[in-house]
Every structure is written in C-alpha cells, then in structure tokens.
KOLDOMAR-914793 format. One record per residue: residue in one letter; x, y, z of N, C-alpha, C, O in turn. Coordinates in steps of 0.02 Angstrom, whole numbers. Each point is the difference from the previous one (the first is absolute). Layout:
+----+--------+---------+--------+---------+----------+--------+--------+---------+--------+--------+---------+--------+
: aa : n_east : n_north :   n_up : ca_east : ca_north :  ca_up : c_east : c_north :   c_up : o_east : o_north :   o_up :
+----+--------+---------+--------+---------+----------+--------+--------+---------+--------+--------+---------+--------+
:  a :      X :       Y :      Z :       X :        Y :      Z :      X :       Y :      Z :      X :       Y :      Z :
...
+----+--------+---------+--------+---------+----------+--------+--------+---------+--------+--------+---------+--------+
//
This chain:
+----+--------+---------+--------+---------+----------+--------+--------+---------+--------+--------+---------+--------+
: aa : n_east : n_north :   n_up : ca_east : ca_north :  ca_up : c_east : c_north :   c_up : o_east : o_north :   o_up :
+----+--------+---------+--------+---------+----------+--------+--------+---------+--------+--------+---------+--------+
:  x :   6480 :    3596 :   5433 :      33 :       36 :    -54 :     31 :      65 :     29 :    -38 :      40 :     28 :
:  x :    107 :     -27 :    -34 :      27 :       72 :     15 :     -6 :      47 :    -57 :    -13 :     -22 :    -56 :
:  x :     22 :      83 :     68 :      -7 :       41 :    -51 :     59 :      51 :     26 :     21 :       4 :     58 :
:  x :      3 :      38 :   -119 :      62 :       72 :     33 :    -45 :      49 :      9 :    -54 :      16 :    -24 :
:  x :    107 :      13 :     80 :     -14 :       67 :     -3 :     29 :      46 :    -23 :     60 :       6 :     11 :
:  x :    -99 :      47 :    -56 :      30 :       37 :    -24 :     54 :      46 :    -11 :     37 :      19 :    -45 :
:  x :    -55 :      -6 :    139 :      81 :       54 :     19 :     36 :     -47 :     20 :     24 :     -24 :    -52 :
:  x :     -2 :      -8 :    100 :      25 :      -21 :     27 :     41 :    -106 :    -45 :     48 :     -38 :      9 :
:  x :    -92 :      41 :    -39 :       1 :      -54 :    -25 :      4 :     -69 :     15 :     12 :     -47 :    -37 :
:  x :    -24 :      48 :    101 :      -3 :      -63 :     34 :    -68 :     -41 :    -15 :    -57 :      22 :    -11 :
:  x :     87 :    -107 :     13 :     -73 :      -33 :    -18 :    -44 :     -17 :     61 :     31 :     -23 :     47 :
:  x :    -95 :      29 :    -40 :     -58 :       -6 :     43 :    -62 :     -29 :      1 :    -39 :      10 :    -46 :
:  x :     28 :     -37 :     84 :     -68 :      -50 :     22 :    -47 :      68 :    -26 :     19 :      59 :     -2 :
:  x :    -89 :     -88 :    -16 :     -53 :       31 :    -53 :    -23 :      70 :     51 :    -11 :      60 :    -10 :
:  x :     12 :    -123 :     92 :     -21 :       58 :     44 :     23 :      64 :      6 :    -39 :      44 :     17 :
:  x :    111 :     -29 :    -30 :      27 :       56 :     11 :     -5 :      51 :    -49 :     24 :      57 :      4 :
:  x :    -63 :     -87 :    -57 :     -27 :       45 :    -37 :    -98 :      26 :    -19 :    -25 :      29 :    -48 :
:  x :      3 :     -50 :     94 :     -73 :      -16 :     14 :    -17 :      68 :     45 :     41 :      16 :     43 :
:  x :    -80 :      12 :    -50 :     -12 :       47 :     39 :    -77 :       6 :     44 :    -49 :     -21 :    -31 :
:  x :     38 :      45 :     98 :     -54 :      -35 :     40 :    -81 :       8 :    -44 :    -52 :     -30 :     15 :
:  x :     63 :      86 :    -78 :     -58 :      -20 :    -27 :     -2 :     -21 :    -63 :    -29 :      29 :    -45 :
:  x :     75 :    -104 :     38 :      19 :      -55 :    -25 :     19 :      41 :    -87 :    -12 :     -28 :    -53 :
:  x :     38 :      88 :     59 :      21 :       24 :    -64 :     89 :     -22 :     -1 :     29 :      -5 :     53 :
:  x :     -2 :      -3 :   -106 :      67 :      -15 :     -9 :     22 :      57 :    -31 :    -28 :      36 :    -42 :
:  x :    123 :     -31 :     88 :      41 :       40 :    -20 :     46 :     -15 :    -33 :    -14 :     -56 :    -21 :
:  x :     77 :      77 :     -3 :      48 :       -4 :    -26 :     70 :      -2 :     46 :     56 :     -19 :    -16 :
:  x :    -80 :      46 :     78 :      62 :       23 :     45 :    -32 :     -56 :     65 :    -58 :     -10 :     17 :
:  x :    137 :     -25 :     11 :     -21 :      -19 :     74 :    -18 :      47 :     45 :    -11 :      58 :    -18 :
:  x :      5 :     -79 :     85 :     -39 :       15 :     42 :     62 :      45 :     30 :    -22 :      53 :     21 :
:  x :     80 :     -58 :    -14 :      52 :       17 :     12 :     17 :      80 :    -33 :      1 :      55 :     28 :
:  x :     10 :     -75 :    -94 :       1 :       51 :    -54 :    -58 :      59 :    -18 :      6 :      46 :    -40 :
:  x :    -60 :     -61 :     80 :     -44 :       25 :    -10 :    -21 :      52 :     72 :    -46 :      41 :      1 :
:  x :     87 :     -56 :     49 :      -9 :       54 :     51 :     48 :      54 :    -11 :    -12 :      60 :     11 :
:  x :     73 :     -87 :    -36 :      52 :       51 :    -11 :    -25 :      43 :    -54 :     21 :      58 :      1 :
:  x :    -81 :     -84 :    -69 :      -1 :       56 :    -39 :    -51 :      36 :     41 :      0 :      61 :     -4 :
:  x :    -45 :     -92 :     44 :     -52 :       57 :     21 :     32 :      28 :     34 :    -12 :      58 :    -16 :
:  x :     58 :     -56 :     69 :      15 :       27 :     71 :     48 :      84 :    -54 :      4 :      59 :     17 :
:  x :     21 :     -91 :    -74 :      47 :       53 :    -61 :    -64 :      69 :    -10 :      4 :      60 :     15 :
:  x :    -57 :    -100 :    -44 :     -49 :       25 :    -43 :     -3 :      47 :     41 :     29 :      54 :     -8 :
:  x :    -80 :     -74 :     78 :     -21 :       67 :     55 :     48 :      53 :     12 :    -14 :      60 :     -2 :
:  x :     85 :     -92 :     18 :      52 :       62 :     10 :     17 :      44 :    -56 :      8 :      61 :      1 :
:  x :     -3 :    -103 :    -54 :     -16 :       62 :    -55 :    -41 :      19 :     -2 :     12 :      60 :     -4 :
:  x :    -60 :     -68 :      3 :     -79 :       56 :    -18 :     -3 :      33 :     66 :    -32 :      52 :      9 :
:  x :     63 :     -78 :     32 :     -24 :       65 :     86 :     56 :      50 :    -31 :    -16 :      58 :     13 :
:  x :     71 :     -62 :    -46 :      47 :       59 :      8 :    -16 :      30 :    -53 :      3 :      57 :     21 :
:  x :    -22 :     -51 :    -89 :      -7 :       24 :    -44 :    -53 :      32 :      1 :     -6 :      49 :    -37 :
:  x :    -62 :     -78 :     95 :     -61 :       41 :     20 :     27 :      54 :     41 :    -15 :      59 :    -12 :
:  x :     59 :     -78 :     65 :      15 :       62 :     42 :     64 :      39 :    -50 :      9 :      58 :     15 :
:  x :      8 :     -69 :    -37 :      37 :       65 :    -42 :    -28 :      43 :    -52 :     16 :      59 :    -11 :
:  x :    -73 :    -105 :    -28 :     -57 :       63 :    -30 :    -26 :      33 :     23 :    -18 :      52 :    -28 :
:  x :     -1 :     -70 :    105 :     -59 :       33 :     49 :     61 :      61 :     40 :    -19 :      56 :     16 :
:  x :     46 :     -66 :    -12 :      83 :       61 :     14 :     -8 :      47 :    -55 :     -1 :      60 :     13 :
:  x :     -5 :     -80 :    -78 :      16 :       35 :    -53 :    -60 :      41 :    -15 :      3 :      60 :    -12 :
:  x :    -64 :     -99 :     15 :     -65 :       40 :     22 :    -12 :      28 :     42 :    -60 :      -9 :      7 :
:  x :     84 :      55 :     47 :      -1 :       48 :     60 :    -56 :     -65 :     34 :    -60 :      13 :      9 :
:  x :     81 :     -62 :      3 :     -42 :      -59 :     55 :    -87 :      15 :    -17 :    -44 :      -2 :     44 :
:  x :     33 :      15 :   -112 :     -60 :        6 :    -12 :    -25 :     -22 :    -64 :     38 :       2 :    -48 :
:  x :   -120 :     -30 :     39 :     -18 :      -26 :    -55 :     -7 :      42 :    -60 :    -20 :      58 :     -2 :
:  x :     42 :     -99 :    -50 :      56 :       36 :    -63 :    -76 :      26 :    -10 :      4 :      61 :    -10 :
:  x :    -70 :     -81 :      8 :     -78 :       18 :    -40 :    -40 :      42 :     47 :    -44 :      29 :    -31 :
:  x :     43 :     -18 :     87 :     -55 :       12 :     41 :     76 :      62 :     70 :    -19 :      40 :     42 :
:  x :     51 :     -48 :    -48 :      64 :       24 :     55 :    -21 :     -14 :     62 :     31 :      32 :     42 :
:  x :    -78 :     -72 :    -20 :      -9 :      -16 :     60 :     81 :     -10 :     44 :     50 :     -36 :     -6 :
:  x :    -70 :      84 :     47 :      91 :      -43 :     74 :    -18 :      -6 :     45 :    -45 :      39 :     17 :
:  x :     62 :     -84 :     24 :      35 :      -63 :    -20 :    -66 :     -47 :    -42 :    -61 :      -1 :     -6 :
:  x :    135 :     -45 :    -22 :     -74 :      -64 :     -4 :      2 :     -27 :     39 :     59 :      -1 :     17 :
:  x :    -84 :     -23 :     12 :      -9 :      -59 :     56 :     18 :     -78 :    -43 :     36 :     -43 :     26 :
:  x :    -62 :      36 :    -86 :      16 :      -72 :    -30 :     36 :       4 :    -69 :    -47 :      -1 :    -39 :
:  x :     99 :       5 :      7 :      10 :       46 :    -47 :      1 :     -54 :    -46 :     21 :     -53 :     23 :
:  x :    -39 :      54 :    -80 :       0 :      -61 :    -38 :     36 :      32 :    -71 :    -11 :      53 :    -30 :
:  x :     55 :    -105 :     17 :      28 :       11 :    -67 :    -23 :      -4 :    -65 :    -19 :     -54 :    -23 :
:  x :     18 :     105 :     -9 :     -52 :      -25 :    -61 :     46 :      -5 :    -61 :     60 :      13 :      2 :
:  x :    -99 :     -35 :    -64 :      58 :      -14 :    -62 :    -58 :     -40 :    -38 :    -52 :     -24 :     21 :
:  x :     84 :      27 :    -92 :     -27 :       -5 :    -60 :     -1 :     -77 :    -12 :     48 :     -37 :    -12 :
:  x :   -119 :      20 :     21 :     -15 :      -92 :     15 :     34 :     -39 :    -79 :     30 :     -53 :      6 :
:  x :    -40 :      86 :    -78 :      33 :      -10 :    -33 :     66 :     -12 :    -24 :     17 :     -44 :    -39 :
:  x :     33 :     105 :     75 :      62 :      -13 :    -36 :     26 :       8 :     95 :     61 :       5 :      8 :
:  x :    -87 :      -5 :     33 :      43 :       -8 :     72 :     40 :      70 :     21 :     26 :      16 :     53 :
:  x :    -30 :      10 :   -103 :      50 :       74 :     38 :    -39 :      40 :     60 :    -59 :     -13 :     11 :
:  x :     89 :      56 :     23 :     -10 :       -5 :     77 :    -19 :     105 :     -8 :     40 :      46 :    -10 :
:  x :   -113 :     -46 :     18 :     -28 :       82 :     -6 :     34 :      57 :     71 :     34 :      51 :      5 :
:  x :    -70 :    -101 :     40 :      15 :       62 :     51 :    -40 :     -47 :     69 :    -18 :     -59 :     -2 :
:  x :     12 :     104 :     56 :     -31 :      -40 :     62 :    -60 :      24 :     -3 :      3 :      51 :    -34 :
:  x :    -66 :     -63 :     53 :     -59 :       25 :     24 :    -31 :     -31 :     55 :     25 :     -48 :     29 :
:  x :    -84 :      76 :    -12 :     -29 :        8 :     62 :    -52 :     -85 :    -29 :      0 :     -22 :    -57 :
:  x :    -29 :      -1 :    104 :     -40 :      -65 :    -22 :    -97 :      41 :    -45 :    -42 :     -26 :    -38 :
:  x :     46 :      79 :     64 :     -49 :       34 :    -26 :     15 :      -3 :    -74 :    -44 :     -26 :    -34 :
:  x :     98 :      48 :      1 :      12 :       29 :    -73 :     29 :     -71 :    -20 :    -19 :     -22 :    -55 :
:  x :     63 :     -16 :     92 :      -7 :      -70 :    -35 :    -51 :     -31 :    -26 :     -4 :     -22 :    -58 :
:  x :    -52 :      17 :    118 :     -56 :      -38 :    -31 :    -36 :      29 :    -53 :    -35 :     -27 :    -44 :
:  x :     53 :     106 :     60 :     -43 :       31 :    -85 :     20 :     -11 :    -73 :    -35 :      -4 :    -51 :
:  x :    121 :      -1 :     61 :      22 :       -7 :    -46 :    -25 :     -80 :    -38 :     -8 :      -4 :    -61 :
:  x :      0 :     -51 :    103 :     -16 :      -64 :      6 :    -84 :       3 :    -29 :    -20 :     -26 :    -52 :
:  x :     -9 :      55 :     87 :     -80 :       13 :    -20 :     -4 :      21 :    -79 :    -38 :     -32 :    -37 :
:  x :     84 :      93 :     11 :     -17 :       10 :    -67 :     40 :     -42 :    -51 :     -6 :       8 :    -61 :
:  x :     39 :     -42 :     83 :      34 :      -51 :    -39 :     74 :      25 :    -18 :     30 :     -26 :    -48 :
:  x :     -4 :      72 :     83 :      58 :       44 :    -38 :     -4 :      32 :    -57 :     47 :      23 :    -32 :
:  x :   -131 :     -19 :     10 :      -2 :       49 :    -90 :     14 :      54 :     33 :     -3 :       7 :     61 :
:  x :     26 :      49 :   -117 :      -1 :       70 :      0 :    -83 :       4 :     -8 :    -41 :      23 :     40 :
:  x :     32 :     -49 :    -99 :     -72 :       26 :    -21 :    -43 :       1 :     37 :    -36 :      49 :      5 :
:  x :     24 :    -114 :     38 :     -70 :       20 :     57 :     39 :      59 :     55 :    -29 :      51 :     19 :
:  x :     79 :     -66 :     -5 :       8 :       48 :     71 :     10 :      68 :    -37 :      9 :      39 :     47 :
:  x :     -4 :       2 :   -113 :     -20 :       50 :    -34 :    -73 :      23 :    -19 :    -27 :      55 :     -7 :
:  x :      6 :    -132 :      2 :     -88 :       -2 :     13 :    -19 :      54 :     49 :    -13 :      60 :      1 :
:  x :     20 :    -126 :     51 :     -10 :       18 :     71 :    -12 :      70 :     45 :    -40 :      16 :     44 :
:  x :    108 :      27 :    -84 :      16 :       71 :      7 :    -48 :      29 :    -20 :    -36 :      36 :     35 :
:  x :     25 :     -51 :   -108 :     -25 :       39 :    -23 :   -103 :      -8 :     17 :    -46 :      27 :    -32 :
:  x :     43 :     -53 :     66 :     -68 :      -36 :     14 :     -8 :      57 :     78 :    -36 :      48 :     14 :
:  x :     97 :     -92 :     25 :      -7 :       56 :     62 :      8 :      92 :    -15 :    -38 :      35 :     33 :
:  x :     76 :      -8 :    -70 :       9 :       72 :    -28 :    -75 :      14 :    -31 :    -17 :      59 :      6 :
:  x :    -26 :    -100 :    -35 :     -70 :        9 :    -27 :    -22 :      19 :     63 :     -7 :      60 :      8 :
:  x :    -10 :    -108 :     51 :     -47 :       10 :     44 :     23 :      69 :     45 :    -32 :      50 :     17 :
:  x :    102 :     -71 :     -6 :      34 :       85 :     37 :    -32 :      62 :    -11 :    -24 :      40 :     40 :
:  x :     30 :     -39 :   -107 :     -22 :       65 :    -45 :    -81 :       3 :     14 :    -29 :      54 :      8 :
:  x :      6 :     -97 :     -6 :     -81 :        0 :     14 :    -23 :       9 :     69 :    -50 :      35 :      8 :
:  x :     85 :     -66 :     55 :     -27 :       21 :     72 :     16 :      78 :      8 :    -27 :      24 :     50 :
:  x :     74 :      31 :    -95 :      -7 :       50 :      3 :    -50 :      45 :    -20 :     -9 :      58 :     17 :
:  x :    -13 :     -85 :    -46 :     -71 :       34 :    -39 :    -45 :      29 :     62 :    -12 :     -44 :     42 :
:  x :    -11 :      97 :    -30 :     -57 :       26 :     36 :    -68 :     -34 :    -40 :    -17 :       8 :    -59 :
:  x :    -24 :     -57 :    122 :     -66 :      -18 :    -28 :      0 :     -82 :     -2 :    -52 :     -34 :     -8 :
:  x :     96 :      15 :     14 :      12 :      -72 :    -19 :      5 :     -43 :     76 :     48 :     -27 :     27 :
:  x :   -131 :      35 :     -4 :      -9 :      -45 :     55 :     -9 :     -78 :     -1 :      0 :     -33 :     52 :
:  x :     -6 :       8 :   -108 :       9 :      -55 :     -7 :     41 :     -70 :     25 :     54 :     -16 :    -26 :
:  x :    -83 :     -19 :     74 :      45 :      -51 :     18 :    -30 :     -86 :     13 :    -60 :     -10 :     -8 :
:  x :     88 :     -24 :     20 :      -2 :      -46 :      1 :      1 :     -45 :     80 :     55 :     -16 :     23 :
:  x :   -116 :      -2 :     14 :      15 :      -40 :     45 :     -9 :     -74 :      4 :    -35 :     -33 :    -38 :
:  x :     70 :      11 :     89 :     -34 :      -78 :    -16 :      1 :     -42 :     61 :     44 :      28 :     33 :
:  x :    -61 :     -67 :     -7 :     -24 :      -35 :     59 :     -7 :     -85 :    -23 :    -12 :     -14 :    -59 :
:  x :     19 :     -30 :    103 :      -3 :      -54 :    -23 :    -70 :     -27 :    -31 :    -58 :       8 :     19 :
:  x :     93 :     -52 :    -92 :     -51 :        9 :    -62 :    -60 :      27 :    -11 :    -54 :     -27 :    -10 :
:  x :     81 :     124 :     16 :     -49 :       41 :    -11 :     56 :      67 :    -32 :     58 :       4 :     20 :
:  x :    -82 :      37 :    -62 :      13 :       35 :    -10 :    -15 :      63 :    -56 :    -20 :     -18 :    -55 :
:  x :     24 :      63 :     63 :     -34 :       68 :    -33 :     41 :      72 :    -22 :     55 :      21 :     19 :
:  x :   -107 :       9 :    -69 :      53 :       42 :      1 :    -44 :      85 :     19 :    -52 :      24 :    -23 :
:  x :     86 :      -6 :     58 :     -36 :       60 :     21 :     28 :      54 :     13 :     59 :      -6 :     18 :
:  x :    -89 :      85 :    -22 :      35 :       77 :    -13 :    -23 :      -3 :     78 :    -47 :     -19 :     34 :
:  x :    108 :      49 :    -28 :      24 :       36 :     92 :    -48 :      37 :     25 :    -11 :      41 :    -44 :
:  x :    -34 :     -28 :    100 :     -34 :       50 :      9 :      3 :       4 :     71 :    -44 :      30 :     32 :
:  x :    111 :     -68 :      6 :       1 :       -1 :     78 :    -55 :     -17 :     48 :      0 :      18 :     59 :
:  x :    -47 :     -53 :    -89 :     -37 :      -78 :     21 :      3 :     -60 :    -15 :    -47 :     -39 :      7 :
:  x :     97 :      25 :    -28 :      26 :      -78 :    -37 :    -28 :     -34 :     52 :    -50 :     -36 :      2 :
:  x :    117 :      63 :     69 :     -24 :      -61 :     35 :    -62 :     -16 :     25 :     -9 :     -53 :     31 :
:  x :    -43 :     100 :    -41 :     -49 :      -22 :     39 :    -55 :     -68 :    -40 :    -52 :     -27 :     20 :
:  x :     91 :      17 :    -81 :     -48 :      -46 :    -72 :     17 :     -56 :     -4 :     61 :      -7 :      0 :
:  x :    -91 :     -42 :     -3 :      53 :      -60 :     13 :    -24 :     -24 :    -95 :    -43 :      16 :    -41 :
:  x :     96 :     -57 :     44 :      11 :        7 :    -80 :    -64 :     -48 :    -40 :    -21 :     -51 :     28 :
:  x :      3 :      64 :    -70 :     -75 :      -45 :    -26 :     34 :     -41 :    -64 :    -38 :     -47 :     -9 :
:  x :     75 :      45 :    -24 :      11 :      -48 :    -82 :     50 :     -57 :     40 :     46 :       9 :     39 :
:  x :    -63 :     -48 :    -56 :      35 :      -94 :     15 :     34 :     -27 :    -46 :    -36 :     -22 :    -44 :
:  x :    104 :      11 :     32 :      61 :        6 :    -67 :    -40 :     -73 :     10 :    -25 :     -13 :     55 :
:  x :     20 :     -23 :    -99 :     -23 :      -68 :    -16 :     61 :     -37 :    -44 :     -7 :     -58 :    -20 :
+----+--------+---------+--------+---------+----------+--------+--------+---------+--------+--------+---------+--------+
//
C-alpha cells in the first residue's frame, strides 16, 4: 500500500514513512531531512540573535558566556522568551513554568535569608549516609559522629 506525502506529495512504499522506532509520519524520508536540516538553521539563528540582543548573557541568572545556551519559550502557545543558561532552564522546567511556585520559592528562600541573619541561630542540619541530625554549632561537630538513623 502507498500512502502521500504531505509536503511534497509524492506516493510511497509504507517504509518511507515508518520510523526506526516503528512510529509513523506524515512526511517521506526525503521531505523530512529538508524540514529538519530548516528547523535547526532557524532555531540556531534566532538563538544567536537573542543571545546578541542579550549582551551574550542569560536573560535570568546573567551568567557570560553560556557555554550551552538553550532557547526557551512558552510550551503552551510556542512564543520564543529569551536564551538561558541550562541551570535556569532546568529550573524553569523543575517548577513547571508557574509564577506561583517560583514566587513560592522566593518567598520561602527570603524567609530563611532573613533568619541566618539573626545573632544566636546556631542551628543546623547534618547528614551522612542514612544518618542524620540536627545540631547547634559549638566548633566540635566534627569530632561527633552522628547517632539518629533516617529509617
């Protein structure tokens, strides 16, 4: 059985539309290098002209250079934010793109900020493999080896 292809419109054996992990396309095998080989050259130039427009630095964090600069954009409607560093990509990725948790987040880290300033607040947290405790600073930590077993 042949089937068309979409762009190009030519008819084709099933194979040329079979892909090696036996998912089916719409486009031959033909038609289908020319759109990828399109795709990359557009997204390499439109990455390097934001990253120009961004003084060659990540739009969230200003790290320069990036070393890997990844394009980011709105998984919903596709419009194109800015470049970032793979650090602030994956964060952005981690909180799901809400405002609300990464406003959380802020506001969670600005809690604790405000608190390691406090005079008196020796309180910390160590931990060692499946062991761990919580104990006030008195510049013999290390000599204690830790006694509670996280179970």
């Amino acid at each position: 059985m042949d089937f068309r292809c979409r762009r190009c419109k030519g008819l084709f054996p099933q194979e040329e539309f079979t892909l090696p992990n036996k998912s089916f396309v719409l486009l031959c095998k033909e038609c289908r290098k020319i759109r990828g080989s399109a795709t990359v050259n557009v997204y390499r130039s439109i990455k390097e002209a934001r990253l120009a427009e961004q003084g060659e630095m990540c739009a969230i964090c200003g790290v320069k250079p990036i070393k890997k600069p990844h394009l980011d954009h709105n998984h919903n409607s596709g419009q194109i934010r800015g470049v970032l560093c793979l650090s602030c990509n994956r964060g952005l990725g981690v909180f799901k793109e809400s405002i609300k948790s990464l406003t959380s987040a802020v506001r969670y880290l600005q809690t604790w900020k405000s608190r390691e300033t406090k005079v008196g607040s020796r309180d910390y947290f160590v931990c060692g493999p499946g062991r761990a405790e919580l104990r006030t600073f008195d510049g013999l930590d290390f000599l204690r080896p830790l006694k509670h077993t996280i179970k």
